[in-house]
C-alpha positions as CSV (number, residue, x, y, z in Angstrom):
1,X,-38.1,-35.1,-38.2
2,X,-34.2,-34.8,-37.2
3,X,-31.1,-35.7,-38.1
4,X,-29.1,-37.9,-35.7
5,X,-25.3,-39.3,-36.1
6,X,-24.0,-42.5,-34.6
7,X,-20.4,-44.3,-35.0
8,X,-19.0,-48.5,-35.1
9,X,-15.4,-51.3,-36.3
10,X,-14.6,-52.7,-40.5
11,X,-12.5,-55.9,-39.8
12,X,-11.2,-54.7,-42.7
13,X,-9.8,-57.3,-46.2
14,X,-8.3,-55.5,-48.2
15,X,-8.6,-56.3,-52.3
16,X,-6.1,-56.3,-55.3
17,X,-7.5,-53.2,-56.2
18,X,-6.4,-52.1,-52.8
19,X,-10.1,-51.1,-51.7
20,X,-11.4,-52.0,-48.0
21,X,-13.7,-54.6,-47.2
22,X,-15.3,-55.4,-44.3
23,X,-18.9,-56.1,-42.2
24,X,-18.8,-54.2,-39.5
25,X,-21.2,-53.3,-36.7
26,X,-22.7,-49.9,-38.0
27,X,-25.3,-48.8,-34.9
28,X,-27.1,-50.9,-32.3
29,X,-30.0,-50.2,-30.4
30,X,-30.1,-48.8,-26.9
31,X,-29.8,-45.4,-25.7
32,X,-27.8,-42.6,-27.1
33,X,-26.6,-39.0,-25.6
34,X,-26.7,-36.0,-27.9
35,X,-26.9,-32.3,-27.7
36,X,-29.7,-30.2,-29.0
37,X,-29.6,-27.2,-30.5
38,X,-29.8,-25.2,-27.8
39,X,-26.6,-27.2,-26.0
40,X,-28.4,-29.2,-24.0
41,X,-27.7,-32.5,-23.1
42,X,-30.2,-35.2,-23.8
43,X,-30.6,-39.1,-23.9
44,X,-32.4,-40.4,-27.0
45,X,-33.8,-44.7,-26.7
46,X,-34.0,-46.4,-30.1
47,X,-35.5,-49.3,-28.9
48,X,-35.2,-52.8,-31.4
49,X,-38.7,-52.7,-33.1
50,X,-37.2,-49.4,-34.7
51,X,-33.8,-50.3,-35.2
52,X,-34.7,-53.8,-36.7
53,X,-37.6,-52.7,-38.9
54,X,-37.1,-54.1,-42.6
55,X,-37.2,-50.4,-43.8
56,X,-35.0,-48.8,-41.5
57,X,-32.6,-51.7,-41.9
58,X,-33.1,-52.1,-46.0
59,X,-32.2,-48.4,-45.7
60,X,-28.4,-49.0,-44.9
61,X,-27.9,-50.4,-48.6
62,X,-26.2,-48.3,-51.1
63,X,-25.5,-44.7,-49.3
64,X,-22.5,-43.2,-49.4
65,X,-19.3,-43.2,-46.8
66,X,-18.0,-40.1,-46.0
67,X,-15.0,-38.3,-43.9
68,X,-16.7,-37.2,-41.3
69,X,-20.5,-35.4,-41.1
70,X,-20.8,-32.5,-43.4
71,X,-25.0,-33.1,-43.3
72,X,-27.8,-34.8,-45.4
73,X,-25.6,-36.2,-48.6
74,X,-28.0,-35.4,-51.4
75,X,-27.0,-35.9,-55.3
76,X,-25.7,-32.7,-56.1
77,X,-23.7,-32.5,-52.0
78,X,-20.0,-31.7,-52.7
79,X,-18.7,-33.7,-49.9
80,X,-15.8,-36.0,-50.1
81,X,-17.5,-39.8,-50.4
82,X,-14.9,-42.0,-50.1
83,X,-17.1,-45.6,-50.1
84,X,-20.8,-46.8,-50.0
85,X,-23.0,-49.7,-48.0
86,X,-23.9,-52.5,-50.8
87,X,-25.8,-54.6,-48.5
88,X,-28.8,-53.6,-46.1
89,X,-28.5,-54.2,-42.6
90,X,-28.0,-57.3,-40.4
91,X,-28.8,-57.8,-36.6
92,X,-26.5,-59.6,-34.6
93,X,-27.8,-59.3,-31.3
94,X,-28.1,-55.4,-30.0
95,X,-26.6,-54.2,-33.3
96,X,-26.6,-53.8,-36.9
97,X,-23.7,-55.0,-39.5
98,X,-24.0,-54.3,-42.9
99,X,-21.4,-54.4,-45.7
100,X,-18.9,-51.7,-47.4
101,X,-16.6,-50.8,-49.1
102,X,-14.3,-47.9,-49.0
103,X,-12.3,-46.9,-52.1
104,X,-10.6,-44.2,-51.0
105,X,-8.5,-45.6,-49.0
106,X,-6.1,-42.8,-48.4
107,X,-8.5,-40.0,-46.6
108,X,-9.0,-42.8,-43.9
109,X,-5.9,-41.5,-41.5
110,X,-5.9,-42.2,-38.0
111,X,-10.1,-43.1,-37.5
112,X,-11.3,-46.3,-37.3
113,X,-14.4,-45.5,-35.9
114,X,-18.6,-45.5,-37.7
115,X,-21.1,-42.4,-37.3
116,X,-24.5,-43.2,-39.1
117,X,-25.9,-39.9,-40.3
118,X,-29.4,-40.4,-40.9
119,X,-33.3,-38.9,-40.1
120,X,-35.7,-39.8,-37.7
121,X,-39.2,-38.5,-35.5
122,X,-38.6,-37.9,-31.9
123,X,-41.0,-39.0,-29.7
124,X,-40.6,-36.9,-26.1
125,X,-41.8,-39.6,-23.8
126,X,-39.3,-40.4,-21.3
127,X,-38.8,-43.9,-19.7
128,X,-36.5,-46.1,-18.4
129,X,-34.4,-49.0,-20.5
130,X,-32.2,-51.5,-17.8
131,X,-32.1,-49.6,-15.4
132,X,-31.4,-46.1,-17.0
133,X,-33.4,-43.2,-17.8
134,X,-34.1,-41.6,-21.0
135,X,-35.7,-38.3,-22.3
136,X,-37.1,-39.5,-26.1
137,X,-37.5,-42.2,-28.5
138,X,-36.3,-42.4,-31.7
139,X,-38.8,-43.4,-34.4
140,X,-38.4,-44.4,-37.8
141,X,-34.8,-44.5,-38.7
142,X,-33.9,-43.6,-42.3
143,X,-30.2,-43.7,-43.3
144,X,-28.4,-41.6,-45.8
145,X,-24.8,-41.7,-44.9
146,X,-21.8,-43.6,-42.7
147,X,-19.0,-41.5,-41.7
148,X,-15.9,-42.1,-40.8
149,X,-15.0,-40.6,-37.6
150,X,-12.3,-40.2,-34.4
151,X,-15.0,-41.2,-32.0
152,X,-18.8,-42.6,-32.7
153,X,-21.5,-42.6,-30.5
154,X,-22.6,-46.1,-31.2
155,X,-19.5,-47.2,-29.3
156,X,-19.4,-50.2,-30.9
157,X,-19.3,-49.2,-34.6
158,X,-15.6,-49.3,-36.0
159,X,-13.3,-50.3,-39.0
160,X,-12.1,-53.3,-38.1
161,X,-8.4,-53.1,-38.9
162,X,-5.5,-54.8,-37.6
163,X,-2.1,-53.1,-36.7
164,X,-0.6,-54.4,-40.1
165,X,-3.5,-53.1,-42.4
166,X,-3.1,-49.7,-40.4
167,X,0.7,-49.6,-40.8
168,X,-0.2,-49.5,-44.5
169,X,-2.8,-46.6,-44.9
170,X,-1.3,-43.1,-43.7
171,X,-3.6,-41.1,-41.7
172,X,-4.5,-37.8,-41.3
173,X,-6.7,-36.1,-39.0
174,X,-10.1,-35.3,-40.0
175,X,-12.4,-33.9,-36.4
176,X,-16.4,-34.8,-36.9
177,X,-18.4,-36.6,-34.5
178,X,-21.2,-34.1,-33.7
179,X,-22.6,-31.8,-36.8
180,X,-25.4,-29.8,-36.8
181,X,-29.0,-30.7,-38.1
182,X,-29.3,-29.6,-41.6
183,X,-32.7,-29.5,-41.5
184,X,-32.6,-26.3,-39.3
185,X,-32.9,-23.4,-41.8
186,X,-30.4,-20.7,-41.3
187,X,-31.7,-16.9,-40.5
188,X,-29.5,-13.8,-41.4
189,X,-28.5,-11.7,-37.8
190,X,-27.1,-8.1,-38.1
191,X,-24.3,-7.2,-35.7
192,X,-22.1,-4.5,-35.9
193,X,-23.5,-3.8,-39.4
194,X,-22.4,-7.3,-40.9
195,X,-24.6,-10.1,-41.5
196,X,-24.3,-13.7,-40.4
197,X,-26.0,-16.6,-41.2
198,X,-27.6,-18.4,-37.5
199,X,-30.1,-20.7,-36.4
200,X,-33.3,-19.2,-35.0
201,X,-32.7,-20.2,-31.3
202,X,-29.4,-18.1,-31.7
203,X,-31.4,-15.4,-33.3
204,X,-34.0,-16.0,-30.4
205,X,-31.2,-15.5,-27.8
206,X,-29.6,-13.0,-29.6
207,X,-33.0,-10.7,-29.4
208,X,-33.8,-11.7,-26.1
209,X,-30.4,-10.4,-24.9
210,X,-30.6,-7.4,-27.1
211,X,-34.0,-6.9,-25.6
212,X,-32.9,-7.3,-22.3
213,X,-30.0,-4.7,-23.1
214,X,-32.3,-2.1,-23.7
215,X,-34.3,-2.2,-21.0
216,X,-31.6,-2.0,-18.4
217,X,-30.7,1.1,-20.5
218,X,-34.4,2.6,-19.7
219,X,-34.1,1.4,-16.3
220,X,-30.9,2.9,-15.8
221,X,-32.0,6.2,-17.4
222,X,-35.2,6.3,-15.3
223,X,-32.6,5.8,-11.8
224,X,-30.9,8.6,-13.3
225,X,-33.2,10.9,-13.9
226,X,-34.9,9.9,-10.1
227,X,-31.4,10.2,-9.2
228,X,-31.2,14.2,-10.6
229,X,-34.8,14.8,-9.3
230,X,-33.5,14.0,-5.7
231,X,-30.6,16.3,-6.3
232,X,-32.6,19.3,-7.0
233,X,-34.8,18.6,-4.0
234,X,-32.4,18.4,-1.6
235,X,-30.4,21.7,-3.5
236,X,-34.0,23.0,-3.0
237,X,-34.4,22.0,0.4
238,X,-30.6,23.4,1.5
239,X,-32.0,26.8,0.6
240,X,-34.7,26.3,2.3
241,X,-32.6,25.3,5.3
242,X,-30.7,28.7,4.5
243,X,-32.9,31.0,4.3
244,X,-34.8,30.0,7.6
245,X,-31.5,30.3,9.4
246,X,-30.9,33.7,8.4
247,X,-34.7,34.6,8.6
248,X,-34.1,33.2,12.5
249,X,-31.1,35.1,13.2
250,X,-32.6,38.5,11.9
251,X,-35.4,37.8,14.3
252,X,-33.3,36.8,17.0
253,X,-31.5,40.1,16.7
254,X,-34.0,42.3,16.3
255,X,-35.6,40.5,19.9
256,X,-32.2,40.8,21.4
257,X,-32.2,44.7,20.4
258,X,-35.5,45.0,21.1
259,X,-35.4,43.6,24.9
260,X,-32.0,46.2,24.5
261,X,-34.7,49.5,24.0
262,X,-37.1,48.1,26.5
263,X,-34.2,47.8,29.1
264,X,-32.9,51.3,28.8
265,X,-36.7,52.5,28.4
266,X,-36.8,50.4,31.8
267,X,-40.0,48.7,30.2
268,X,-40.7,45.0,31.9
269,X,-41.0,41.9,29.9
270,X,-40.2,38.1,30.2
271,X,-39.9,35.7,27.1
272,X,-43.7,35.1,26.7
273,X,-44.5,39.3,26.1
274,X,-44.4,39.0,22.4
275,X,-42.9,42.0,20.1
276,X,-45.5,44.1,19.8
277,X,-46.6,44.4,23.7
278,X,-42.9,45.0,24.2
279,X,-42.9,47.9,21.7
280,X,-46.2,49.7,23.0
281,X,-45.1,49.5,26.4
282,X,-42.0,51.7,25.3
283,X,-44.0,53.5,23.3
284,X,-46.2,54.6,26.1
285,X,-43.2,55.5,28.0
286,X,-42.2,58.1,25.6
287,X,-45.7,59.5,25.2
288,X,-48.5,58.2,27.7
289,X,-51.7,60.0,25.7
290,X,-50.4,57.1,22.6
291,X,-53.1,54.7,22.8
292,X,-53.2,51.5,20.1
293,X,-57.1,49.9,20.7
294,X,-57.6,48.9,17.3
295,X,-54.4,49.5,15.7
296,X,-52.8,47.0,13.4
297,X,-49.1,45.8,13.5
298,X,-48.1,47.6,10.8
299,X,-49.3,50.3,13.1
300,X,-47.6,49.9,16.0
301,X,-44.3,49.3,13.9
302,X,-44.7,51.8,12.1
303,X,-45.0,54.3,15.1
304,X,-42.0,52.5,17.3
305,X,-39.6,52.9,14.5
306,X,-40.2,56.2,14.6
307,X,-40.1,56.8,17.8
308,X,-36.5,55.3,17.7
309,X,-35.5,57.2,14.9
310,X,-36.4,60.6,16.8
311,X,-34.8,59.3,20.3
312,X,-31.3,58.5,17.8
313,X,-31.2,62.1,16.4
314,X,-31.8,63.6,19.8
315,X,-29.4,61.9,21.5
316,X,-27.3,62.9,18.6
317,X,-27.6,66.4,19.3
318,X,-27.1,65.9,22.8
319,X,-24.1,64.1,22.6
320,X,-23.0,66.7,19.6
321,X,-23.8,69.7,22.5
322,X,-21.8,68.0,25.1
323,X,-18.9,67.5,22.8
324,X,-18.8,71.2,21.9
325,X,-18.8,72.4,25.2
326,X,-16.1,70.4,26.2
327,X,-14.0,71.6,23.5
328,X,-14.7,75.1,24.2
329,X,-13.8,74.7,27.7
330,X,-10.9,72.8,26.7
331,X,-9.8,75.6,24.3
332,X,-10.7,78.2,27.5
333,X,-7.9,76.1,29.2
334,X,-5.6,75.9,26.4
335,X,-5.2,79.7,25.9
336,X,-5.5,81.2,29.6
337,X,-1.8,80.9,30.3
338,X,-0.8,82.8,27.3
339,X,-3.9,85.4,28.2
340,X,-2.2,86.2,31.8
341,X,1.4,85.7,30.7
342,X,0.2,88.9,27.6
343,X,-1.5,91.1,31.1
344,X,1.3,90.8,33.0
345,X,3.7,91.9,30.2
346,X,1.9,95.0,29.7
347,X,1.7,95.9,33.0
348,X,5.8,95.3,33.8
349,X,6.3,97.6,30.9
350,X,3.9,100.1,32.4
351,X,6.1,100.1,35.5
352,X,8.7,100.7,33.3
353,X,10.6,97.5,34.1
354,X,12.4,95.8,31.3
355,X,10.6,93.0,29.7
356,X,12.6,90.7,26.9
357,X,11.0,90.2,23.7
């Protein structure tokens, strides 16, 4: 069961006591737009065996008239009645008139215009009424109040006062044309550790988005931590990239001073003799009894690197040799002049011929 609002005109008398009377249209049949509680728009038929029933219509008498929809009047509701029904309802063609009478004339302001508040079951089987579509249909309509509104659904449903019985109430502005169903319990929701009082599809929503939240967090986390992975592999795979450049370029040196030894060693090769052929071959030039059948690289490494260490210290020597010749010769060269200039001194003074100092 729900709770629906409609609105209607009073062609108002007015009595000594200065109360409003009137008969106005207060609903009609026909179909009628609302909003769910989810926001969504929705067309509602209350077709004439329902609006027209003797209980829904013998309903109307006695409940209250209130400013505006504040929910389901009950005895102990604080909510400002400012009239009541005293007849039950009347059709008169599409609609429903029934009698009132406001007291409180004052609280009336600028609205003219009827909202029933009252319960019903919904019945979600849509159809079409003259030509236009509809979603549900309203079943058993039970009244408990008539508000007085700026704008009723009905369309229809209105006070029906003329511009001098207006000129005499003042008006004030009261906003309530659309209220909530007060049969939708209230659940407490936590945010941003205070509690508020919601209805379950905003708790619903609420959860959902919450939800949603927190797994885009674990989605984000696991595209960071991917993210990190791929980092280190590719850190990984520039050392990698490092280390085989400088593995290549201390092989491609030690060929290029290899191919140096076997040049001077006049040893032939081409790019296809691999390292160790290139090293036996010099190695057999330096000593042809060295044979290598069943050697192992390590072997023939071993032995080469050798062999190049002796050739460097000999040709150390040599070149140490050479050096100190040259500057014995040199120093032969330096000191001749002043060896015959010291002879040929001696032998002027021998002769007795005057030498200076």
């Amino acid at each position: 069961m729900v709770t629906r609002y409609d609105i209607i005109e009073l062609k108002a008398e007015k009595t000594a006591d200065g109360w409003i009377r009137d008969k106005p249209i207060v609903t009609r049949s026909g179909i009628f737009t609302y909003r769910d509680a989810k926001g969504k728009t929705v067309k509602e038929f209350r077709p004439e065996n329902e609006v027209f029933s003797d209980d829904s219509m013998s309903s109307l008498r006695g409940i209250p008239i209130t400013m505006g929809h504040k929910g389901i009047v009950k005895s102990d509701s604080d909510f400002d009645i400012i009239g009541s029904i005293v007849s039950q309802g009347e059709r008169q063609d599409d609609n429903v008139l029934a009698e009132l009478v406001i007291h409180k004339t004052s609280k009336i302001g600028n609205k003219r215009e009827l909202s029933c508040g009252y319960t019903c079951d919904i019945d979600d089987t849509p159809g079409e009424w003259k030509g236009e579509r509809y979603d549900s249909i309203q079943k058993n309509v039970k009244y408990n109040h008539i508000a007085i509104v700026d704008k009723g659904r009905a369309g229809n449903a209105r006070l029906r006062l003329d511009h001098d019985d207006s000129a005499s109430f003042p008006f004030d502005s009261i906003e309530d044309n659309t209220m909530p169903d007060p049969t939708v319990k209230l659940v407490t929701i936590r945010l941003d550790e205070l509690e508020y009082q919601a209805s379950p599809e905003v708790c619903i929503a609420y959860k959902k988005a919450m939800n949603d939240i927190v797994d885009l967090k674990k989605r984000f986390d696991a595209l960071e931590a991917e993210r990190d992975s791929f980092k280190t592999k590719v850190s990984e795979a520039d050392a990698k990239i490092a280390a085989v450049k400088s593995t290549a370029r201390s092989e491609i040196k030690a060929r290029l001073d290899l191919e140096s030894v076997a040049g001077t060693n006049k040893v032939k090769f081409d790019e296809e003799t691999t390292d160790r052929a290139i090293k036996e071959a010099v190695l057999t030039k330096l000593n042809p009894s060295i044979k290598f059948d069943g050697k192992s690289d390590d072997y023939v490494d071993s032995a080469f690197d050798i062999a190049m260490s002796y050739e460097s210290d000999k040709n150390k020597k040599v070149s140490h040799q050479k050096h100190s010749v040259d500057k014995r010769n040199d120093s032969e060269t330096d000191y001749r002049p002043a060896a015959i200039s010291g002879r040929e001194t001696m032998l002027r003074r021998m002769r007795g011929e005057k030498v200076d100092a």
